[in-house]
C-alpha atoms as one frame of an Amber mdcrd trajectory, in Angstrom:
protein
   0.000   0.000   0.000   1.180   3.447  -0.642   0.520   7.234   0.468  -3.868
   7.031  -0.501  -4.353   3.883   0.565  -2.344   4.496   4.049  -4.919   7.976
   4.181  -7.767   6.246   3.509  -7.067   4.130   6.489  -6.606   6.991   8.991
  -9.710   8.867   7.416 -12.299   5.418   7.755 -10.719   5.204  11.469 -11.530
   8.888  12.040 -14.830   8.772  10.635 -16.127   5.241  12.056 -15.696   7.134
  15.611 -19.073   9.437  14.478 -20.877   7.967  11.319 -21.688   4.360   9.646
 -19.334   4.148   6.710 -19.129   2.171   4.069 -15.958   1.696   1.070 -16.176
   1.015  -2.400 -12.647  -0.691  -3.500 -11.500  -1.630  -7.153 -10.493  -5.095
  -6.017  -9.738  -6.900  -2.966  -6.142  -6.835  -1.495  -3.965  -5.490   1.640
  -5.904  -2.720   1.736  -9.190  -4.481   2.001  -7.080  -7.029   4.675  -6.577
  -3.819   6.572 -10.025  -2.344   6.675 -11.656  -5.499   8.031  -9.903  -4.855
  10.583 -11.907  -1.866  11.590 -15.506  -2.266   9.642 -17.817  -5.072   9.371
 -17.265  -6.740   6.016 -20.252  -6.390   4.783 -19.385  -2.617   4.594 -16.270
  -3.237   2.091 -17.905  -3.071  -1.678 -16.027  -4.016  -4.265 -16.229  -3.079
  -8.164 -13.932  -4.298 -10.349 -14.476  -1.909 -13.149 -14.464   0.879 -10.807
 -13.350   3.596 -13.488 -10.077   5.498 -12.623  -8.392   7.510 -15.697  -4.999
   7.223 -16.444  -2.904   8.720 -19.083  -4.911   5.954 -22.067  -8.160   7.230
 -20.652  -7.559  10.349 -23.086  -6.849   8.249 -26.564  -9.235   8.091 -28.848
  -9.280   4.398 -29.705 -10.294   4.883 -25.460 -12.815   6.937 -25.683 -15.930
   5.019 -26.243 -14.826   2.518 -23.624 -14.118   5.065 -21.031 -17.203   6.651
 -21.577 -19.173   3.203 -21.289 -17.088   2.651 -18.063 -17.972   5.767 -16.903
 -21.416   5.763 -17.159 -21.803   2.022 -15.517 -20.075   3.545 -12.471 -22.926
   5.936 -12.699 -25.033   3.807 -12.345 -23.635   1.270  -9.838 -22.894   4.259
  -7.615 -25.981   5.807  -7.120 -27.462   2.541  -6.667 -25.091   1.976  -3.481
 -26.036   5.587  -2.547 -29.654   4.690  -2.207 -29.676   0.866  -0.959 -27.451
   1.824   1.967 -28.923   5.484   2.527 -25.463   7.228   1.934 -25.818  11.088
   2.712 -21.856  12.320   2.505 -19.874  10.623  -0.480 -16.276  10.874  -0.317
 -13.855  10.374  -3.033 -10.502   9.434  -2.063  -8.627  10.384  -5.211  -8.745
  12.775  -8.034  -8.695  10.367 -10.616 -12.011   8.542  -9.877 -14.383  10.703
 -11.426 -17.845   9.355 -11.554 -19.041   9.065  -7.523 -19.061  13.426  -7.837
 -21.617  12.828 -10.298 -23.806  10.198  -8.838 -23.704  12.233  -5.581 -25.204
  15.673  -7.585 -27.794  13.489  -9.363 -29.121  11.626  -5.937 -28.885  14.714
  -4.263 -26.075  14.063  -1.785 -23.189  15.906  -0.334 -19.862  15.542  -1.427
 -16.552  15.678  -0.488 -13.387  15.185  -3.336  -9.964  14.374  -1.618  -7.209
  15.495  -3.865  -3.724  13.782  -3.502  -2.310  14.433  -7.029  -0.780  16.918
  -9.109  -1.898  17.609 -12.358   0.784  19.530 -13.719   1.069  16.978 -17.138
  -2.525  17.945 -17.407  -2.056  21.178 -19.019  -4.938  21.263 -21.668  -7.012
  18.984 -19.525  -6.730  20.512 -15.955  -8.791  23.850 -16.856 -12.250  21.590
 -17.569 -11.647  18.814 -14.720 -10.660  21.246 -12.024 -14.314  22.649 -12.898
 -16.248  19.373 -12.973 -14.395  19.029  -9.808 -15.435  21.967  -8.018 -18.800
  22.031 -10.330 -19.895  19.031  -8.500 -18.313  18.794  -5.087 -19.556  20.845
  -1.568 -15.976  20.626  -0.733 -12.648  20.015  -2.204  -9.815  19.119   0.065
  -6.172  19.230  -0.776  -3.263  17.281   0.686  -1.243  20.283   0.858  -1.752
  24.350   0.337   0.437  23.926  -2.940  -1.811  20.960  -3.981  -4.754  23.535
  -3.106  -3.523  25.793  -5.479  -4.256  24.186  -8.578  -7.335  25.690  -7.967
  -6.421  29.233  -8.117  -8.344  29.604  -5.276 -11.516  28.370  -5.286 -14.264
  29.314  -2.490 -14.875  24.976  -2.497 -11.005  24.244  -2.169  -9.161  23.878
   1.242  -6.125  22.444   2.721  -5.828  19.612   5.176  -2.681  18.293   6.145
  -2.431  14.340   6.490  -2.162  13.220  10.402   0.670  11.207  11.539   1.741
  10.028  14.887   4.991   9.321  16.593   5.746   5.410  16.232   6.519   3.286
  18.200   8.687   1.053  17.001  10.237  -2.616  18.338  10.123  -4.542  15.375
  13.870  -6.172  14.689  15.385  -5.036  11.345  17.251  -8.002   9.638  19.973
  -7.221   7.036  23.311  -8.675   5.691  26.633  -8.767   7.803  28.258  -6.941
   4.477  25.392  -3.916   4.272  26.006  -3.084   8.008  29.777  -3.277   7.993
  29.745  -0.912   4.771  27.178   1.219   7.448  29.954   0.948  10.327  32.504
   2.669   8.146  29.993   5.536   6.304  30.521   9.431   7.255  27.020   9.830
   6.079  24.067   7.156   5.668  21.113   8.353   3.191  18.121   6.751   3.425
  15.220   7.153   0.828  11.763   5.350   0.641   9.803   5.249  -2.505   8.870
   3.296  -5.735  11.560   3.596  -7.936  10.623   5.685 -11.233  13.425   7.989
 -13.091  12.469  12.025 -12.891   9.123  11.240 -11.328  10.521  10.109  -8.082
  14.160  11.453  -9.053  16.570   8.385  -7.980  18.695   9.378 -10.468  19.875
  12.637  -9.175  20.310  11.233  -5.433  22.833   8.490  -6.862  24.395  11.253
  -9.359  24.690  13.811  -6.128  26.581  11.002  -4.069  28.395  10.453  -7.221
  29.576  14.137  -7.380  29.923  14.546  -3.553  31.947  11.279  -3.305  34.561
  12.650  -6.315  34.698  16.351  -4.331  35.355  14.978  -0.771  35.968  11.156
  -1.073  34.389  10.895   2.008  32.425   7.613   2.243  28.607   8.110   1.975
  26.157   5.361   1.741  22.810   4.858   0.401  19.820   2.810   1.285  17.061
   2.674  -1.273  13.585   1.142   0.131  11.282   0.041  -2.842  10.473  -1.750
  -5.694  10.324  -0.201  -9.737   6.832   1.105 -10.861   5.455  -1.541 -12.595
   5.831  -0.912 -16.108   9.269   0.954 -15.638  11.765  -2.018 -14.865  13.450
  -1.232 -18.162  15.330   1.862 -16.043  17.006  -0.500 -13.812  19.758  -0.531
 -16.591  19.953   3.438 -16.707  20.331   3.194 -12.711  22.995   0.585 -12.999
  24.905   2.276 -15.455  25.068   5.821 -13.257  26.028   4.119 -10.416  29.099
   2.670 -12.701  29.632   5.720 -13.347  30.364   7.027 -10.149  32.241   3.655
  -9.066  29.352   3.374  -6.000  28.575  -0.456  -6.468  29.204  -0.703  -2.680
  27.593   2.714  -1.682  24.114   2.169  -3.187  21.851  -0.575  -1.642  18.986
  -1.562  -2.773  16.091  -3.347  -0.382  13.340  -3.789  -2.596   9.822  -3.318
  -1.175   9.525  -4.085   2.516   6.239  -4.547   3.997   6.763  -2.172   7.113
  10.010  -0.204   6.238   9.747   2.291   9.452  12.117   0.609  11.520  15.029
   0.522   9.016  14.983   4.239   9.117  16.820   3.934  11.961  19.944   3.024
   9.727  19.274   6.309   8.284  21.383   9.934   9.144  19.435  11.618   7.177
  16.232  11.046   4.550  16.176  12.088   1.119  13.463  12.429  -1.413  14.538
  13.207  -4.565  11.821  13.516  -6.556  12.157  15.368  -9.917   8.269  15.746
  -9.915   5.756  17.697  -7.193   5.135  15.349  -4.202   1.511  16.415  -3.512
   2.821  15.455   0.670   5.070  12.848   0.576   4.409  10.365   3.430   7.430
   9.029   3.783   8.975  12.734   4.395   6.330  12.873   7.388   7.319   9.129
   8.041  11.320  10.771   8.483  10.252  13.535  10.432   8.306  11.485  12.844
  11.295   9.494  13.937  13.295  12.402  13.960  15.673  12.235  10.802  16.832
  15.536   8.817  15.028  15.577   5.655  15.858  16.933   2.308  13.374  17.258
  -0.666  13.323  19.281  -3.801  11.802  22.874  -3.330   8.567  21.931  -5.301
   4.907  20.712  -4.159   3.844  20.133  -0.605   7.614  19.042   0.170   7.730
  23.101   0.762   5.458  22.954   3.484   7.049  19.625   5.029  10.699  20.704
   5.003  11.622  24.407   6.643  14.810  24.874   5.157  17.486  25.258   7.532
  15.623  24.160  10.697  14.781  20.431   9.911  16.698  19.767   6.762  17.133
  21.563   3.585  15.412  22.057   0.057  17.105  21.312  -3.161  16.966  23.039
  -6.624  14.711  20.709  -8.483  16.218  18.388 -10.809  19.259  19.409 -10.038
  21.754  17.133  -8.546  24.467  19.408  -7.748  22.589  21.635  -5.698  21.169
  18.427  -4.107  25.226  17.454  -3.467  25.640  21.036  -1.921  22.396  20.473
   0.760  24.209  16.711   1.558  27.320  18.375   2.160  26.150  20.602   4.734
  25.373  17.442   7.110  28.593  15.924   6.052  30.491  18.547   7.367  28.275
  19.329  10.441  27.817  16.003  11.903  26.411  17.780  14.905  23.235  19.372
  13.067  21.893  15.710  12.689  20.184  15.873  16.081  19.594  19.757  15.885
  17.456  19.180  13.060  16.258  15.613  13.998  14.695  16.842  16.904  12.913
  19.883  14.705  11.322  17.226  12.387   9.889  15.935  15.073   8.381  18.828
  16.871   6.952  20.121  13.445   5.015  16.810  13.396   3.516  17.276  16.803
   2.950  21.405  15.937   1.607  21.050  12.411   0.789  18.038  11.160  -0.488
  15.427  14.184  -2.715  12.842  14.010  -5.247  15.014  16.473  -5.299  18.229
  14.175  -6.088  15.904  10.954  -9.006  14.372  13.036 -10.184  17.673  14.168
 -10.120  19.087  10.787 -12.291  16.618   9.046 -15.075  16.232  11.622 -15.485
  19.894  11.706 -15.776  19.736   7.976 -18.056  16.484   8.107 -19.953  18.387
  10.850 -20.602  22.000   8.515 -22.052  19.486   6.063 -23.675  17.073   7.806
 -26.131  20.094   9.263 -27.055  20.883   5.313 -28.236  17.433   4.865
């Protein structure tokens, strides 16, 4: 599961305190595993043709299909709206368009959740951003830069995902060679996150350790947690070939995906996300931050709001992997800031973005619309 299915946990948890809810999934898998866990299952609906656009949705040969999908969902939605007497729909993605619609026709409330950018949307974005806010009573936005895409809308409003301070005693396993390579590291990097070239920006990490390595020769490791985006294994050969490069074959380590990565952050100095792309509000930057790690992100999306620069890590040029070398070499050669701005990460979870304040903001707002129903 990653960053919206993780939400929609914490946001069915939240809302089960108050009101009877009910999920409509795609198909059945961890995430369903994990919601049994806190409603009956008779309040899990699946719908295998649940229609969610993706970048083919907009080809012609696609269009008659999509529409046909589109339309069924229709349908099948407002049917569920009226069997189990649904007053507040809630869609937990941008890219699911058709439960907005079923809501307005049945008369309903409802809320859209937006977790993406749409910045390769260009031509696109000006009519969906209006369907959007056309037929939603709210909008609500992962981040204030996410929230901006709507040029500020009356609908549109910010609300940060919760996260609490773990807990963590799980035992980490890993090779006798990885943690010897560890033991004799000036820095460890640590960075969580499918692996996808530009869009989630391995490439200029590995090519900034690269360049830092060559300026200092100071040892600095790397610790990647994740598996390739399904689709894109092709780029494991451009990876492989940078790290050449750079001569880091025993610098960069790779994990794969790891059911519950939190407790190898401890192996971590200091979390990077590269991505090349706008993190709507990366998770695993709040993830960091909550066990106290210095983070550094690129200065674009909701990573601005995560990271204040200079107090609990540093923002990077985007795309740029020199500038990203520069913000690593600051920790190299202050050792001592680690814990400065470990400890800040943590204390701007507990001031800005806690668990508490992400509950308190979405029962006020189910509250103001519950009293229109």
């Amino acid at each position: 599961m990653y960053g919206a299915s993780r939400s929609l946990i914490k946001l069915v948890r939240i809302l089960n305190e108050q009101y009877t809810v009910y999920v409509l999934l795609p198909e059945s898998g961890s995430l369903s595993a994990e919601l049994t866990a806190i409603l009956p299952a008779d309040r899990i609906l699946l719908n295998e043709d649940l229609y969610i656009f993706t970048r083919k949705s907009f080809k012609l040969k696609f269009i008659l299909s999509t529409l046909i999908r589109f339309i069924n969902n229709l349908i099948f939605i407002r049917k569920i709206i009226l069997k189990y007497g649904i007053h507040i729909i809630h869609t937990n993605s941008g890219v699911v368009p058709a439960p907005a619609l079923a809501a307005k026709i049945s008369g309903r409330k409802h809320i859209w959740h937006i977790r993406e950018w749409f910045g390769d949307f260009k031509r696109f974005w000006p009519f969906y951003s209006a369907f959007m806010t056309r037929f939603s009573d709210k909008v609500v936005c992962v981040s204030k830069t996410m929230a901006d895409q709507f040029h500020g809308h009356k609908k549109v409003l910010p609300i940060y995902n919760g996260f609490e301070i773990p807990q963590i005693n799980t035992e980490i396993s890993i090779s006798e060679e990885l943690q010897q390579g560890l033991n004799q590291a000036d820095l460890v990097l640590g960075c969580t996150s499918r692996i996808r070239l530009i869009r989630k920006g391995q490439e200029y990490l590995i090519e900034a350790i690269g360049l830092l390595t060559q300026k200092t020769g100071k040892n600095i490791q790397a610790i990647l947690i994740g598996d390739y985006v399904p689709g894109y294994e092709w780029q494991k050969e451009n990876i492989t070939s940078l790290i050449q490069k750079y001569q880091l074959e025993d610098r960069i380590h790779f994990l794969g995906h790891l059911t519950n990565p939190l407790p190898y952050y401890k192996l971590f100095d200091v979390f990077v996300l590269p991505s090349g792309e706008p993190e709507p509000f990366g998770g695993v930057i709040m993830e960091a931050m909550s066990l106290g790690l210095p983070v550094i992100g690129s200065n674009a999306g909701g990573t601005t709001e995560q990271i204040a620069n200079d107090q609990n890590g540093y923002l990077f040029e985007n795309k740029n992997p020199e500038d990203l070398a520069n913000k690593i070499e600051l920790f190299l050669n202050d050792p001592s800031s680690l814990n400065l701005f470990g400890d800040c990460s943590r204390e701007r979870i507990e001031k800005y973005f806690s668990l508490e304040l992400h509950r308190k903001n979405i029962l006020e707002l189910y509250k103001e619309l519950s009293k229109a129903i």
